[in-house]
C-alpha positions, 0 to 999 in steps of 0.5 A, a space after each residue: 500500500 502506497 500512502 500518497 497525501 492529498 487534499 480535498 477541496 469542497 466547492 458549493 454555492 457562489 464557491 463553485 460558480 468562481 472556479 468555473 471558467 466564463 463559458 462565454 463572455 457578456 456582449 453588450 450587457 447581454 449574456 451570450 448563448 452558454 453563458 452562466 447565468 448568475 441565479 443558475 444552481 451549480 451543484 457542490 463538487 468535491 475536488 481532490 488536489 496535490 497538497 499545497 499550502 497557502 493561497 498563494 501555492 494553491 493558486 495553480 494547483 494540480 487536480 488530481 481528480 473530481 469525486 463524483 457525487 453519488 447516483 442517488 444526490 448530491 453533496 453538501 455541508 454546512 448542515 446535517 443531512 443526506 447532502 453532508 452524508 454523501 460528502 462524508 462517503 465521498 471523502 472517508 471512503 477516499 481518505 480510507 482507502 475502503 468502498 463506500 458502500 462500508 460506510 454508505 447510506 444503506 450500510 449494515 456495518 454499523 460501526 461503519 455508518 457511526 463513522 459516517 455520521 461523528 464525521 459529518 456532525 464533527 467536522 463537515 456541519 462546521 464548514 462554509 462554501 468553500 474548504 480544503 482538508 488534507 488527507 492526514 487530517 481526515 486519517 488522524 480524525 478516524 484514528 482517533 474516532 476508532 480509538 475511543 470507541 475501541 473499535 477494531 479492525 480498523 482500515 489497512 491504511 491506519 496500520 501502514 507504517 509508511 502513513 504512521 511515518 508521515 505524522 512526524 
């Protein structure tokens, strides 16, 4: 296993609609065809990005990939609710290195959905618009949640030497 570090990157609301790039621009105080309307809902997204720090560094960020939101709905955080749920899916799931349906809406595994559920009460319901997170933070966060609640196995990639190294 090859612990690689990243950061999540969370767009919604007016966040997303200043990362999109102008589709066409305003001729004559009149949008032109496949412009952006400014009322128009543009889904939240979460991106994952090469770790960088500051604004001035992550100003030409590498994307390394978008998360695509599940069949099913959206993402969403800032509140507590099915949107904030898929968020928490999305970004555990990829942080853990475990399938989403361990920790999805319908799981049986109930240490799996209480993961779910602290993650977006603890963490996800206190961010605005616009927010990054780093894996590591979200990796110490479930070591801890596993921890006190003694719960085990816990996922491979809280045992790899190579992550445990990387907190120093």
């Amino acid at each position: 296993m090859d612990y690689q570090e990243r950061t999540y990157h969370g767009l919604q609301g007016d966040a997303v609609r200043r990362q999109q790039p102008p589709r066409s621009r305003r001729r004559f105080g009149r949008p032109t065809p496949g412009a952006l309307d400014e009322d128009e809902w543009l889904p939240p997204v979460i991106l994952v990005e090469a770790p960088e720090s500051g604004p001035t560094e992550r100003e030409s960020v590498e994307m390394l990939r978008e998360i695509l939101p599940p069949e099913y709905g959206d993402f969403g955080w800032g509140y507590n609710g099915t949107g904030t749920s898929n968020a928490a899916i999305a970004v555990l799931s990829d942080a853990l290195d475990v399938d989403p349906d361990v920790i999805g809406l319908g799981a049986e595994n109930v240490d799996g959905a209480e993961l779910r559920e602290a993650f977006c009460v603890e963490v996800l319901t206190d961010f605005c618009d616009e927010w990054r997170l780093n894996r590591r933070a979200v990796l110490r966060w479930a070591a801890g949640w596993y921890h006190q609640r003694g719960v085990t196995p816990v996922p491979d990639i809280l045992r790899d030497p190579v992550w445990a190294q990387s907190l120093f």
